[in-house]
PDB file with one MODEL, atoms N, CA, C and O in Angstrom:
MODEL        1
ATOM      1  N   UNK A   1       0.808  -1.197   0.000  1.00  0.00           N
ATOM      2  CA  UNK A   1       0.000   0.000   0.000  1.00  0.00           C
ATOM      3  C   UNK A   1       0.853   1.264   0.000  1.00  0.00           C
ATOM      4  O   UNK A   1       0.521   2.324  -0.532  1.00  0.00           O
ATOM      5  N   UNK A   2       1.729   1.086   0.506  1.00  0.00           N
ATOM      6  CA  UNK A   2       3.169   2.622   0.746  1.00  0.00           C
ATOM      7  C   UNK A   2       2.978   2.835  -0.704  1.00  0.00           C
ATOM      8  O   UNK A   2       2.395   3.771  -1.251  1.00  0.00           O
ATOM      9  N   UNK A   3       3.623   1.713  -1.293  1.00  0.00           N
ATOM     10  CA  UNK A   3       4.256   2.069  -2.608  1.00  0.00           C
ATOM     11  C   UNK A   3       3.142   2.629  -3.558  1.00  0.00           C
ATOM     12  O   UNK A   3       3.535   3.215  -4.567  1.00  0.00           O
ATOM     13  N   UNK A   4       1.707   2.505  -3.330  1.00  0.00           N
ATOM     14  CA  UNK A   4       0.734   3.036  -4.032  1.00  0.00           C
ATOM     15  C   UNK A   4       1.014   4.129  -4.169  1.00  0.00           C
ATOM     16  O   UNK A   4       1.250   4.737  -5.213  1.00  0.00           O
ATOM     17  N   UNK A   5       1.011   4.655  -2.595  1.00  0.00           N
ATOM     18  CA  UNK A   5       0.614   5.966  -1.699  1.00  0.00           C
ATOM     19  C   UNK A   5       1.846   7.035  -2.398  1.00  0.00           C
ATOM     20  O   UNK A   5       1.697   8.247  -2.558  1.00  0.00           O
ATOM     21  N   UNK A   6       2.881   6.364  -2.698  1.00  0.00           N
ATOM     22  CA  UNK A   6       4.246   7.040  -2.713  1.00  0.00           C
ATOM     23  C   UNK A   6       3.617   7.691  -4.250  1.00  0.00           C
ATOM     24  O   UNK A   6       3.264   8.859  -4.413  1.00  0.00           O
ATOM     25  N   UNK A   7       3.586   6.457  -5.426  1.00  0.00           N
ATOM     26  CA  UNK A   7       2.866   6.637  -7.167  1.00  0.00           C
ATOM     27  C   UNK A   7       2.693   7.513  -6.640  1.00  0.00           C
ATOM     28  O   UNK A   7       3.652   8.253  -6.424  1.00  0.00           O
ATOM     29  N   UNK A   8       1.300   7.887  -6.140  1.00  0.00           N
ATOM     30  CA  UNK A   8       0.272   8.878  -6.389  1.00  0.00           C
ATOM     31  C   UNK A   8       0.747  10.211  -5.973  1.00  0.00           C
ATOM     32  O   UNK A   8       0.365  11.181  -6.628  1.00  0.00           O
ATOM     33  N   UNK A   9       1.599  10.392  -4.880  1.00  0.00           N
ATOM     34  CA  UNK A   9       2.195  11.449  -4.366  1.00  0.00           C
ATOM     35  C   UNK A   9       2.921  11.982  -5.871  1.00  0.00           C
ATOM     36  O   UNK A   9       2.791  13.089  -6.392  1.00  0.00           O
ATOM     37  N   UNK A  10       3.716  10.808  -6.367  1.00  0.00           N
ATOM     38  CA  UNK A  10       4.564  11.209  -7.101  1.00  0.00           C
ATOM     39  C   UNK A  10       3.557  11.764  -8.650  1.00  0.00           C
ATOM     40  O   UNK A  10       3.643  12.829  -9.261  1.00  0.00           O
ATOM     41  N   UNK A  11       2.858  10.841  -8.852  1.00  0.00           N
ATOM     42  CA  UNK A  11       2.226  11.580  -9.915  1.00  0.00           C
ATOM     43  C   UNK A  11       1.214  12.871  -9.678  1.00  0.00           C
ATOM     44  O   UNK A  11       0.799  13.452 -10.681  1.00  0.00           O
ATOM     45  N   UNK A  12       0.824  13.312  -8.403  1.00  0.00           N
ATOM     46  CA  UNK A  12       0.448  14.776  -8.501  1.00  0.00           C
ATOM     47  C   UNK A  12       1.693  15.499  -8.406  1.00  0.00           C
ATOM     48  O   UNK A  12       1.572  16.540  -9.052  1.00  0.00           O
ATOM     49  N   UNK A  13       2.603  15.423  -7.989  1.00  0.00           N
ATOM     50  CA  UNK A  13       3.666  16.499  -8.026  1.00  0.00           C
ATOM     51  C   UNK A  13       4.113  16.373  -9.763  1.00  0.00           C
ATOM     52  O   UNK A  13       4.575  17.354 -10.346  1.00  0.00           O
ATOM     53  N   UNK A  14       3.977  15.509 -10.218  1.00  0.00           N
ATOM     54  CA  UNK A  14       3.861  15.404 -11.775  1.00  0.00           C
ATOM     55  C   UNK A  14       3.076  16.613 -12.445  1.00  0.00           C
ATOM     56  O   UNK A  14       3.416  17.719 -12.865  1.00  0.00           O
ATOM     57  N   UNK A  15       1.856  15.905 -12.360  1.00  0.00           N
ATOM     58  CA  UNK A  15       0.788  16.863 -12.568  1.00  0.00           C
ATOM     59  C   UNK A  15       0.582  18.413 -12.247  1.00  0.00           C
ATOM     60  O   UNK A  15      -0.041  19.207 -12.951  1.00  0.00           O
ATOM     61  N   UNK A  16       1.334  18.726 -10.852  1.00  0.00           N
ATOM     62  CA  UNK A  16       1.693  19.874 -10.654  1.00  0.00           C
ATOM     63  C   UNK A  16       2.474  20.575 -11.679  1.00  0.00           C
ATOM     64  O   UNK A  16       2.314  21.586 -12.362  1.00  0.00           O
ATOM     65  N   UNK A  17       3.204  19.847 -11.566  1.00  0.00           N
ATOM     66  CA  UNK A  17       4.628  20.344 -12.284  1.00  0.00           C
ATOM     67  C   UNK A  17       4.173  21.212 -13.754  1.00  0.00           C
ATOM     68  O   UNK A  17       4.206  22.360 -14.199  1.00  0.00           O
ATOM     69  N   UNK A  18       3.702  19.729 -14.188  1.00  0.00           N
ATOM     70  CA  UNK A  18       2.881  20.249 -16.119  1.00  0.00           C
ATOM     71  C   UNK A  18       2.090  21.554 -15.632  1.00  0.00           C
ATOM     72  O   UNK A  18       2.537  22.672 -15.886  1.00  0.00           O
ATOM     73  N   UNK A  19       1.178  21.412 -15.089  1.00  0.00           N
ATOM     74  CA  UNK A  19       0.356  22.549 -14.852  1.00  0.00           C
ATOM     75  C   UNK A  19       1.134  24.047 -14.907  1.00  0.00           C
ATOM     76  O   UNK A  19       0.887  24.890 -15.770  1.00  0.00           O
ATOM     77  N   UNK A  20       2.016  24.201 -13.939  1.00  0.00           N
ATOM     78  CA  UNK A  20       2.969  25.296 -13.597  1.00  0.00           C
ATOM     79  C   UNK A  20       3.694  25.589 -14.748  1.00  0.00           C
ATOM     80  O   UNK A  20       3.601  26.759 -15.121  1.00  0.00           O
ATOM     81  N   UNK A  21       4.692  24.527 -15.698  1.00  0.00           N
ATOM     82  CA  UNK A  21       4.866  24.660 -16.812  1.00  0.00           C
ATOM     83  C   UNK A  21       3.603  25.702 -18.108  1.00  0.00           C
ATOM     84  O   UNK A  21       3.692  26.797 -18.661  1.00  0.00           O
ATOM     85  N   UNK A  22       2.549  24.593 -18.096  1.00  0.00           N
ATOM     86  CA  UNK A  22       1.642  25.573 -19.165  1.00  0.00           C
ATOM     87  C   UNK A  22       1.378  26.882 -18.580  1.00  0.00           C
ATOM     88  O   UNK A  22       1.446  27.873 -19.307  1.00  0.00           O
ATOM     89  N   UNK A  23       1.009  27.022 -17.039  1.00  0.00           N
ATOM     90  CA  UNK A  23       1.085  28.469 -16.840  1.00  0.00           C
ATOM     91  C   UNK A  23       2.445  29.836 -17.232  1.00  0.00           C
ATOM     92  O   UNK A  23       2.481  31.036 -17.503  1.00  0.00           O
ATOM     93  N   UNK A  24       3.176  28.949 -17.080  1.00  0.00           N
ATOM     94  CA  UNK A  24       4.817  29.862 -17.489  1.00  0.00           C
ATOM     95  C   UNK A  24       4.910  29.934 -18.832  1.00  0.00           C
ATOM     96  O   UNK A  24       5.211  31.058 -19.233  1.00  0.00           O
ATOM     97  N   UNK A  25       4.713  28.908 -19.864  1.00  0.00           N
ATOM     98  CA  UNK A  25       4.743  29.098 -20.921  1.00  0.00           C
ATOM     99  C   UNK A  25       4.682  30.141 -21.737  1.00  0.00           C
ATOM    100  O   UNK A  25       5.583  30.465 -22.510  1.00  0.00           O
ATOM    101  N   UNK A  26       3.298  30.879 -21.558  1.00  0.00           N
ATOM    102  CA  UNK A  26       2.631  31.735 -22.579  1.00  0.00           C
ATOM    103  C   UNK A  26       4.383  33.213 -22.069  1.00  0.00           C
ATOM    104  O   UNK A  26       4.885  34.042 -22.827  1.00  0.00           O
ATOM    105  N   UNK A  27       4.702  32.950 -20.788  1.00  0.00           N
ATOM    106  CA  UNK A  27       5.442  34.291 -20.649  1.00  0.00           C
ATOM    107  C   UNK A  27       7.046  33.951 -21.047  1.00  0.00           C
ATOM    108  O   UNK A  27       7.955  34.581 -20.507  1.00  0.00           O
ATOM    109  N   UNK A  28       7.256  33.105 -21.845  1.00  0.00           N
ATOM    110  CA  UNK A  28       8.587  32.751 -22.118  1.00  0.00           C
ATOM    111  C   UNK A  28       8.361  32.822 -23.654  1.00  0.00           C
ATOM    112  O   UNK A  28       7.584  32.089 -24.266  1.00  0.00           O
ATOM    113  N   UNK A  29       9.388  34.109 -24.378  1.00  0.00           N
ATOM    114  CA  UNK A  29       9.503  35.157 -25.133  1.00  0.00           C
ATOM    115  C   UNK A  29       9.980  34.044 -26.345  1.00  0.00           C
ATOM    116  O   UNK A  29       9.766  34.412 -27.500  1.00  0.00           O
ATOM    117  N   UNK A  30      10.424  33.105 -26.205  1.00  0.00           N
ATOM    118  CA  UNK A  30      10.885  32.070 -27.525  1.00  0.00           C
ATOM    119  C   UNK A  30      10.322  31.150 -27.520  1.00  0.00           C
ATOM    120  O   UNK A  30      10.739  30.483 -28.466  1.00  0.00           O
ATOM    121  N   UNK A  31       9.352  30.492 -26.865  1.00  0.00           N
ATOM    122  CA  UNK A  31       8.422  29.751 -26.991  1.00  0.00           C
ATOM    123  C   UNK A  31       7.770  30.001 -28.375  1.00  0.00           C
ATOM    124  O   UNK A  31       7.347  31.156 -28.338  1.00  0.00           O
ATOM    125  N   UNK A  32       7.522  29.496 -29.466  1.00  0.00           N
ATOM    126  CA  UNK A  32       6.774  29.171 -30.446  1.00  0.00           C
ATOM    127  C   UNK A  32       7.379  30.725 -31.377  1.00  0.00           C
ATOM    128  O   UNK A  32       6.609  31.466 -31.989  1.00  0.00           O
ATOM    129  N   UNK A  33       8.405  30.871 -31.311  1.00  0.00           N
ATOM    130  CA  UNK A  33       9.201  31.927 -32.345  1.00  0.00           C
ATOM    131  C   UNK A  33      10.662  31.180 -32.574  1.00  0.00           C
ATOM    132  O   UNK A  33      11.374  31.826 -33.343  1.00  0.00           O
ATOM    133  N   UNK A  34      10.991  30.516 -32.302  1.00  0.00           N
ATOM    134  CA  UNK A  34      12.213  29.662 -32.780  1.00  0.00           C
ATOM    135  C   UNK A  34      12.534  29.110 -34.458  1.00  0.00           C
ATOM    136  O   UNK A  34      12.113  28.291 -35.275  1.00  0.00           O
ATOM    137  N   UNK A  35      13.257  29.854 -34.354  1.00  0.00           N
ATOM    138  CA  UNK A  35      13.799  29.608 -36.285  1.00  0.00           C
ATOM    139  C   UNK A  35      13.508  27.786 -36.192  1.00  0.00           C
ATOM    140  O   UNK A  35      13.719  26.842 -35.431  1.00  0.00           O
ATOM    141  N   UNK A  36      12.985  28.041 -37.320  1.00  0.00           N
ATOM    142  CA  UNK A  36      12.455  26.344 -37.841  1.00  0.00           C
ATOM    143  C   UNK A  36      10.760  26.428 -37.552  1.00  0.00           C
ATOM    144  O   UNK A  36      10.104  25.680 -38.277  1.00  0.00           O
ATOM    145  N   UNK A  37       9.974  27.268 -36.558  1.00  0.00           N
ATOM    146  CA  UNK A  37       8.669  27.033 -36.695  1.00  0.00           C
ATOM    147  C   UNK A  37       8.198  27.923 -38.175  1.00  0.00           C
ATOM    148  O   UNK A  37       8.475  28.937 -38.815  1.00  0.00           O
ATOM    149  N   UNK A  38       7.359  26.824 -38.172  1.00  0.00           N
ATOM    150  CA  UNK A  38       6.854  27.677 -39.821  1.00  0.00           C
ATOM    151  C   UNK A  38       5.383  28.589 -39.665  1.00  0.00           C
ATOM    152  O   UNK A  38       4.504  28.043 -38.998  1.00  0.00           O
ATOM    153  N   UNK A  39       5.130  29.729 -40.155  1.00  0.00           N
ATOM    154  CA  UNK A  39       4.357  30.157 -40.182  1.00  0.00           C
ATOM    155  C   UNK A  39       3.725  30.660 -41.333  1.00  0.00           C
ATOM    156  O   UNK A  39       4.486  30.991 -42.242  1.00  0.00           O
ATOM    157  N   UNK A  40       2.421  30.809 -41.531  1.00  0.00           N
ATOM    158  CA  UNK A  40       1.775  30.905 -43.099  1.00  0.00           C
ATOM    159  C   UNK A  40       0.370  31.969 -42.823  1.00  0.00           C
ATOM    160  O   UNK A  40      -0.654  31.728 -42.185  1.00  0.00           O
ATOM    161  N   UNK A  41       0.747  33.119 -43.512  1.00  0.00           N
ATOM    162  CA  UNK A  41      -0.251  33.978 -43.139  1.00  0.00           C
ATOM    163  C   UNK A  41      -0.480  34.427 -44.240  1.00  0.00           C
ATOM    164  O   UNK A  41       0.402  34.994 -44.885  1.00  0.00           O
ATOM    165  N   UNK A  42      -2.276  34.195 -44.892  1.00  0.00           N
ATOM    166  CA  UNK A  42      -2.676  34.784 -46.154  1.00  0.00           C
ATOM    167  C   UNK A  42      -3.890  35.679 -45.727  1.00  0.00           C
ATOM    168  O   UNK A  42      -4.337  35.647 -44.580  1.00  0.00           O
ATOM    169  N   UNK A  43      -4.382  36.459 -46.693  1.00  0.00           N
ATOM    170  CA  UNK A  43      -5.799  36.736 -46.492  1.00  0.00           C
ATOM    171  C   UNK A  43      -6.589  35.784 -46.161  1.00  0.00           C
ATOM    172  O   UNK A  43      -6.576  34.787 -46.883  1.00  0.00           O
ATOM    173  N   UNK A  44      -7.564  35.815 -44.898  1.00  0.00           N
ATOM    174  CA  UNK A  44      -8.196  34.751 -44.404  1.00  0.00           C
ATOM    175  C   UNK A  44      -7.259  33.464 -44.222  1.00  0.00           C
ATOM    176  O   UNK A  44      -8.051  32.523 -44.279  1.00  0.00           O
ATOM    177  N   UNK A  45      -6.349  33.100 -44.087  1.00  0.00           N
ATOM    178  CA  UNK A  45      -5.910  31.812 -44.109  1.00  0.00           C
ATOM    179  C   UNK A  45      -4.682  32.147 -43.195  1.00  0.00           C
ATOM    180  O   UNK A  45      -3.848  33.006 -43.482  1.00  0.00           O
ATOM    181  N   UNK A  46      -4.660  31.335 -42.003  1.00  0.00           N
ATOM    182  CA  UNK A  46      -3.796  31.413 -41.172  1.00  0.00           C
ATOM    183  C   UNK A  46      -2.640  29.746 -40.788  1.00  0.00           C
ATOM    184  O   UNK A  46      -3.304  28.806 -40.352  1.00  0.00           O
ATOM    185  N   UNK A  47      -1.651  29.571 -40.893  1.00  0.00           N
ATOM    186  CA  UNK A  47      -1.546  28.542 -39.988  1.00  0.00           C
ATOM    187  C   UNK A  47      -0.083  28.463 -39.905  1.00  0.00           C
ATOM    188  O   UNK A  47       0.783  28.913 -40.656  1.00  0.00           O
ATOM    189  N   UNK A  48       0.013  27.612 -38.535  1.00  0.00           N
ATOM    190  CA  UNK A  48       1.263  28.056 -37.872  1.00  0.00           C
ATOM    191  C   UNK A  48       1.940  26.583 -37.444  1.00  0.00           C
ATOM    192  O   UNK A  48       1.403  26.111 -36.441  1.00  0.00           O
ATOM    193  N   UNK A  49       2.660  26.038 -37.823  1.00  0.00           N
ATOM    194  CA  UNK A  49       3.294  24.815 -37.795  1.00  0.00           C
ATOM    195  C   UNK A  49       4.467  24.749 -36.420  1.00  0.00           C
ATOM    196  O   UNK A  49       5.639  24.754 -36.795  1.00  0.00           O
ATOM    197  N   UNK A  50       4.226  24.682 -34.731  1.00  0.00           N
ATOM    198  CA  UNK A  50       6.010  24.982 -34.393  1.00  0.00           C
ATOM    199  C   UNK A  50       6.941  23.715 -34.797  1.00  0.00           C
ATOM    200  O   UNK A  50       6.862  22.801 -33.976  1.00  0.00           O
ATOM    201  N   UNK A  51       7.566  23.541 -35.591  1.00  0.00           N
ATOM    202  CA  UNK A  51       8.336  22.157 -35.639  1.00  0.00           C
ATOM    203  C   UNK A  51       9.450  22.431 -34.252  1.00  0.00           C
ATOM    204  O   UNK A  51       9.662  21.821 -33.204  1.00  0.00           O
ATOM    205  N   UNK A  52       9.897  23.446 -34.765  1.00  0.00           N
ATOM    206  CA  UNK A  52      11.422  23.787 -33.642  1.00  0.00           C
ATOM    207  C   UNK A  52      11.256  23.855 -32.252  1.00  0.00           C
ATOM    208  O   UNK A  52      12.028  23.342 -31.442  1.00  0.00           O
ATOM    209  N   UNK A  53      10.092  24.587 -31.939  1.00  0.00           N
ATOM    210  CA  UNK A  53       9.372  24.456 -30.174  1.00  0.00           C
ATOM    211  C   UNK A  53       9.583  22.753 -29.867  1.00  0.00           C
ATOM    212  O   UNK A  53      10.446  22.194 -29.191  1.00  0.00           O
ATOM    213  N   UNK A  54       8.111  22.021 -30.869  1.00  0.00           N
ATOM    214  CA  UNK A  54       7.986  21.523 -30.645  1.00  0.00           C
ATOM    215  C   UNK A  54       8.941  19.585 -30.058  1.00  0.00           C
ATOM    216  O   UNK A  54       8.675  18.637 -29.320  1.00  0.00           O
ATOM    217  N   UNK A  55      10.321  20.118 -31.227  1.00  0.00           N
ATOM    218  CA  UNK A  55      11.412  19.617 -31.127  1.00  0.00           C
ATOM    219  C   UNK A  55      12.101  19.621 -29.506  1.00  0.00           C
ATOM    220  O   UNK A  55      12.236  18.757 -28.640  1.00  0.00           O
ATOM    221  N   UNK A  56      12.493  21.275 -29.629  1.00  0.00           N
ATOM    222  CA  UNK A  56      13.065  21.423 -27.980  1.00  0.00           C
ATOM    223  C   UNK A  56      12.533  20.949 -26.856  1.00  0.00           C
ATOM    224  O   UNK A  56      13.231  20.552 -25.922  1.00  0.00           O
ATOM    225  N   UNK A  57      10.801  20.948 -26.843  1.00  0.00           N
ATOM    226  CA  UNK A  57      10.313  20.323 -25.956  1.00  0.00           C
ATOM    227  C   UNK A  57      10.633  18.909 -25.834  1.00  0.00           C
ATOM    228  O   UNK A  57      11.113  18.297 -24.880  1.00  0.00           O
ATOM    229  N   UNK A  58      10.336  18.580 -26.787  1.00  0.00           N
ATOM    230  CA  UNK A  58      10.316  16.418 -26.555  1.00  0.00           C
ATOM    231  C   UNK A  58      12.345  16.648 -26.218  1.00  0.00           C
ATOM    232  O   UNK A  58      12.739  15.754 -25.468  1.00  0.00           O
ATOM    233  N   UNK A  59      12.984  17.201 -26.461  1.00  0.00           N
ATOM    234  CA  UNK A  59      14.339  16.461 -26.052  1.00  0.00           C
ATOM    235  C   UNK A  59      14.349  17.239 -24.873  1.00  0.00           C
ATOM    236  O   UNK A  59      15.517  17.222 -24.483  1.00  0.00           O
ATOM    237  N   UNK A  60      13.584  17.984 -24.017  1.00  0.00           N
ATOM    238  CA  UNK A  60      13.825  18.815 -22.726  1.00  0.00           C
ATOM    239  C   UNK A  60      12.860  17.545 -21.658  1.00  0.00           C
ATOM    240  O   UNK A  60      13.208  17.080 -20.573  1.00  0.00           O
ATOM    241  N   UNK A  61      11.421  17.219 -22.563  1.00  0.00           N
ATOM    242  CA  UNK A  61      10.823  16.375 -21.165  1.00  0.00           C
ATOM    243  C   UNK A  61      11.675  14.881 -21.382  1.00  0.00           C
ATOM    244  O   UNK A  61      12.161  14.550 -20.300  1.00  0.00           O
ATOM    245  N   UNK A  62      11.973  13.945 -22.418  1.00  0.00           N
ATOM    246  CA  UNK A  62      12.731  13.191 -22.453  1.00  0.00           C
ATOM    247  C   UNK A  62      13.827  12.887 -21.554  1.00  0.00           C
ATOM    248  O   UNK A  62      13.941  11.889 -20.841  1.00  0.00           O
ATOM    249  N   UNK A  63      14.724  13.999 -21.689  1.00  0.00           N
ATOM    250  CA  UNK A  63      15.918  13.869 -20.525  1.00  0.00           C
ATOM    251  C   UNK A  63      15.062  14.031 -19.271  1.00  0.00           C
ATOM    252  O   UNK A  63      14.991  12.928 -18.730  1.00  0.00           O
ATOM    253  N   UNK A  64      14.265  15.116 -18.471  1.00  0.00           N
ATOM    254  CA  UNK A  64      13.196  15.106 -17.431  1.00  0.00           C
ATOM    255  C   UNK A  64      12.927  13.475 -17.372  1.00  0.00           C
ATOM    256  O   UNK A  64      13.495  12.624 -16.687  1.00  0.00           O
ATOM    257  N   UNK A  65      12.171  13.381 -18.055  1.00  0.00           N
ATOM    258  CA  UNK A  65      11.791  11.432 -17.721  1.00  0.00           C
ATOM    259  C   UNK A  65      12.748  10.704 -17.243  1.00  0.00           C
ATOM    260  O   UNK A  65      12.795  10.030 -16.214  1.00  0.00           O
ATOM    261  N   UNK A  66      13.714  10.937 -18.283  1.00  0.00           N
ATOM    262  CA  UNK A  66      15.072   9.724 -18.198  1.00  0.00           C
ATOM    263  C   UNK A  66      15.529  10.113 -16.378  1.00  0.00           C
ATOM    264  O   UNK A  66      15.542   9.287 -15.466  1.00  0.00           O
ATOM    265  N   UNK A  67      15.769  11.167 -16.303  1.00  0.00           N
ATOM    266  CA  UNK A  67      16.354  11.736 -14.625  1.00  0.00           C
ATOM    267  C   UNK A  67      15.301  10.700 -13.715  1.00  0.00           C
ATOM    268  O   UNK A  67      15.458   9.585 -13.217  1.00  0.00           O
ATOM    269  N   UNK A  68      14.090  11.719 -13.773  1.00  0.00           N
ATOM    270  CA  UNK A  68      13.317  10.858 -12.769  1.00  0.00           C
ATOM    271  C   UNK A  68      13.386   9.201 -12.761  1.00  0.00           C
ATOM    272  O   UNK A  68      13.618   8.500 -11.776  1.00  0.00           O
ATOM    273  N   UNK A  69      13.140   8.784 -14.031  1.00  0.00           N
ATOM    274  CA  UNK A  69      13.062   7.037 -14.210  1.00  0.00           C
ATOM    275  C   UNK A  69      14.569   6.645 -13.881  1.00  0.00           C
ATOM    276  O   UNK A  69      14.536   5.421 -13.759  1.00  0.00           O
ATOM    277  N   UNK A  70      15.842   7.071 -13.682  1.00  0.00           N
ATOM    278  CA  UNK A  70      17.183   6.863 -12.850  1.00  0.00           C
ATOM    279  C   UNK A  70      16.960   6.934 -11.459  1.00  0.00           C
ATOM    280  O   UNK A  70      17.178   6.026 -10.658  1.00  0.00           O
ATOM    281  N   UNK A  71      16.581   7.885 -11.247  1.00  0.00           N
ATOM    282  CA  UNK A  71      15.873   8.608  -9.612  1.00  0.00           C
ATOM    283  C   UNK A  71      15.177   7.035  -9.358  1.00  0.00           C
ATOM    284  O   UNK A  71      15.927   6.213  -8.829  1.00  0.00           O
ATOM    285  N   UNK A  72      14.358   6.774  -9.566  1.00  0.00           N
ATOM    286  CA  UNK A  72      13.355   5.805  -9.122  1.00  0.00           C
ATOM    287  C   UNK A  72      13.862   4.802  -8.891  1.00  0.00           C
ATOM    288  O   UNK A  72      13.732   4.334  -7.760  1.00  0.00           O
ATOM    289  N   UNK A  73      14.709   4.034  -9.996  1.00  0.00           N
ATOM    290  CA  UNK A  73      15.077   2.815 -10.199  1.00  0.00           C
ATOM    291  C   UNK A  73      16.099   2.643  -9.072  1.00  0.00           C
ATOM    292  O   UNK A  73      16.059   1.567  -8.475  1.00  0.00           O
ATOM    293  N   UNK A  74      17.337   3.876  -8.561  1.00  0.00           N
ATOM    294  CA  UNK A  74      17.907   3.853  -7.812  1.00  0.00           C
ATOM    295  C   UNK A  74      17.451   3.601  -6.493  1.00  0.00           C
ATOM    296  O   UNK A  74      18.321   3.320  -5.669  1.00  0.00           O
ATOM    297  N   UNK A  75      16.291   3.641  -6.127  1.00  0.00           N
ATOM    298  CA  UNK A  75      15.418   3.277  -4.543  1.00  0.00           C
ATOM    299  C   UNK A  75      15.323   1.876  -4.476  1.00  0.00           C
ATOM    300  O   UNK A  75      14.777   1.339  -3.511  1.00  0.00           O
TER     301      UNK A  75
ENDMDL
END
C-alpha cells in the first residue's frame, strides 16, 4: 500500500509540475518563435506549424523522464 501511496504522491507532483509549466509558458519570449517554426499567413488563411518548439520540448521532457526514471530505479 506505501508504494501506491508514494505513485500517487509522485504523480500529482507530476501533474503539478505540467500545470505550472503551461502556466509559465505563454510568458517565455521564444516559446513558439524559434527559427524552424513555420508560419503561413494569407488573407483569411492562417496557420502556424512549431516544428522547432515543438522539437526542444520532446528532447527537454525526455531527458526530465530519463532523470526521474534513474531517480526511481535507484530506490
Amino acid at each position: 500500500m506505501q508504494d501506491l501511496a508514494r505513485l500517487f504522491i509522485l504523480l500529482g507532483i507530476v501533474i503539478l509540475g505540467i500545470g505550472l509549466i503551461l502556466l509559465l509558458a505563454s510568458r517565455l519570449p521564444f516559446l513558439g518563435h524559434l527559427p524552424g517554426d513555420i508560419r503561413i499567413q494569407t488573407d483569411g488563411f492562417s496557420c502556424f506549424v512549431p516544428l522547432a518548439t515543438s522539437l526542444v520540448l520532446s528532447i527537454l521532457l525526455s531527458l526530465l523522464l530519463t532523470i526521474i526514471g534513474n531517480l526511481l530505479q535507484r530506490r
